[in-house]
N, C-alpha and C positions, 0 to 999 in steps of 0.2 A: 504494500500500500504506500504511495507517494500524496505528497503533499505538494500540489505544484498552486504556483503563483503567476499570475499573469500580469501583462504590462500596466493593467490600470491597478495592479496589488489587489485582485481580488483573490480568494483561495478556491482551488477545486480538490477534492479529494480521487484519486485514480484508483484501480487497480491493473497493477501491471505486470502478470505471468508471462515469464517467457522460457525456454529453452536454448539451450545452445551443444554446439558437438565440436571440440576441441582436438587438433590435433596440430604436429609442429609445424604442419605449412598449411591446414585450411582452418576456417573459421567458419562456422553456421550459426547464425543465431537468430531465432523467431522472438519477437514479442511483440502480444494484444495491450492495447490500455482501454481501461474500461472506466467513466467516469461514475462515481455513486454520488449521489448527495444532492446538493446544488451545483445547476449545468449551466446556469444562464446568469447574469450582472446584470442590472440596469447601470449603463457607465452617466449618460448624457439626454436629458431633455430640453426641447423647445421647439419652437416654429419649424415647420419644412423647410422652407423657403433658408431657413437660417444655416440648415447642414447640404444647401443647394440643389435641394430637391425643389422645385419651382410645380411638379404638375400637381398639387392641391392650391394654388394659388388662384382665383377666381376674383376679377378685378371685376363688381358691377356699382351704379347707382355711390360714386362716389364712395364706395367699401372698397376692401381689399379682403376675401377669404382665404384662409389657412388653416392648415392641421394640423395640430399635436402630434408629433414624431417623438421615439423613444429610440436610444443609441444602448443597445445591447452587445456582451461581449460574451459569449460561450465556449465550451469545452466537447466535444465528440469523443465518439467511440473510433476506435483502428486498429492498425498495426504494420511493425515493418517487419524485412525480412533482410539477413545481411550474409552476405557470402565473402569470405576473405580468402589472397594466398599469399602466403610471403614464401620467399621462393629461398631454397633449400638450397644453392648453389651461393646466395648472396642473401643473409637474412636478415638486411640495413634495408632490402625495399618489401612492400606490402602492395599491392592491388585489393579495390575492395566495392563491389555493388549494394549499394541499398536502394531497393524499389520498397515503396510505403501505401499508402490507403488512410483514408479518414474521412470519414461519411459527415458532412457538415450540414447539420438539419434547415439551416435559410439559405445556403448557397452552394454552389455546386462543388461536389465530393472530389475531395483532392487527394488526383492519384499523380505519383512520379516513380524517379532515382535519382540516387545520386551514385556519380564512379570517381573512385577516388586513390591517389597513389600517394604512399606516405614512404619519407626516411627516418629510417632510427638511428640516430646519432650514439648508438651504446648505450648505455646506461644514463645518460642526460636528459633526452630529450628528444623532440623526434617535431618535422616539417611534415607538412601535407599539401596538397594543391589537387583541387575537385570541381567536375561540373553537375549540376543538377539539372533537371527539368522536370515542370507538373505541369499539371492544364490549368492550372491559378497565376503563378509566379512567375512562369516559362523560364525560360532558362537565365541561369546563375554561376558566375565563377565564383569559387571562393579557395582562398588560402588558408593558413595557420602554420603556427608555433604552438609546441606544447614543450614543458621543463619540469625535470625531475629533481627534488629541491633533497637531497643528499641521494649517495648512489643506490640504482638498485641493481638489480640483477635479471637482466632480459633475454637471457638461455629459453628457448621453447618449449620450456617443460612444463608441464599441466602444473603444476604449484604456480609458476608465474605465469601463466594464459589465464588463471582462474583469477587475479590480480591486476589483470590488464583495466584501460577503461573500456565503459561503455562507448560504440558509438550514436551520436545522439545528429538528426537532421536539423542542425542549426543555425539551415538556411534559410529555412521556413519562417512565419509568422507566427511565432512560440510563447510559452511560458518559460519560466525561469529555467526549466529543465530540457526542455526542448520539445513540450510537444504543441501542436498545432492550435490556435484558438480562433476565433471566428468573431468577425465583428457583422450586425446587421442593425435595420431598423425596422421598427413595427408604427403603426400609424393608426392614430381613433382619437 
């Protein structure tokens, strides 16, 4: 169970099972997140016209009509799925696909991947440089830097794969953690 936070610091509570299949040069790893609780924020209200929504505006007889619009921030159900290989001849580089899913209840369900090729600088620290694409965001370059803040020890043995991080799609439109949150409006 997570406790994630979104950009306007509302809380959602998750639940997130997943699996994974370790070995020295592949990586598999499934996981669902399931929100429980409270799904929805109200972030923001006022006039249409005011979040530039203009079709409830109705100019007649010297009036101006308008609708109360309500600025909503939500949480969904999904899941990704992640395949790695670091390659067994040189095992400073890693190759790695995540394709994802998230059923977003006001707007359309955002499917992608991302592919991603990362160096492990030893036991310090490690670069990455990835492209993503969804049918929300469309395509994404991103980079990073990660640092290992005293040494550790990144030999491919199941004691340190089980130690690794997670990877998280944090290219997306996320909470604190990295998953997916949804902004809409409702109107009455």
């Amino acid at each position: 169970v997570d406790r994630e936070r979104s950009s306007n610091k509302d809380y959602y509570t998750v639940l997130g099972p997943g699996v994974e299949m370790l070995t020295q040069t592949w990586r598999f790893r499934l996981n669902g997140y399931f929100p429980v609780g409270d799904k929805e924020y109200l972030v923001a209200q006022g006039w249409a016209d005011e979040f530039g929504n203009y079709e409830y505006v109705d100019p007649h007889d010297n009036q101006i009509d308008d609708t109360w619009a309500y600025l909503y921030n939500s949480i969904s159900y999904g899941g990704d799925f992640s395949v790695a290989y670091r390659f067994a001849t040189d095992d400073h580089w890693e190759l790695e696909l995540r394709p994802y899913a998230y059923n977003q209840d006001y707007n359309n369900d955002l499917v992608g991947a991302n592919a991603q090729v990362t160096f492990y600088n030893n036991d310090y620290g490690s670069v990455f440089i990835g492209d993503g694409y969804d049918n929300v965001n469309h395509n994404r370059i991103y980079a990073g830097v990660t640092f290992n803040f005293g040494k550790r020890n990144t030999d491919n043995t199941l004691a340190n794969l089980m130690i690794s991080s997670v990877p998280r799609n944090l290219n997306l439109t996320t909470t604190d953690t990295g998953l997916p949150s949804d902004s809409y409006f409702k109107y009455g």
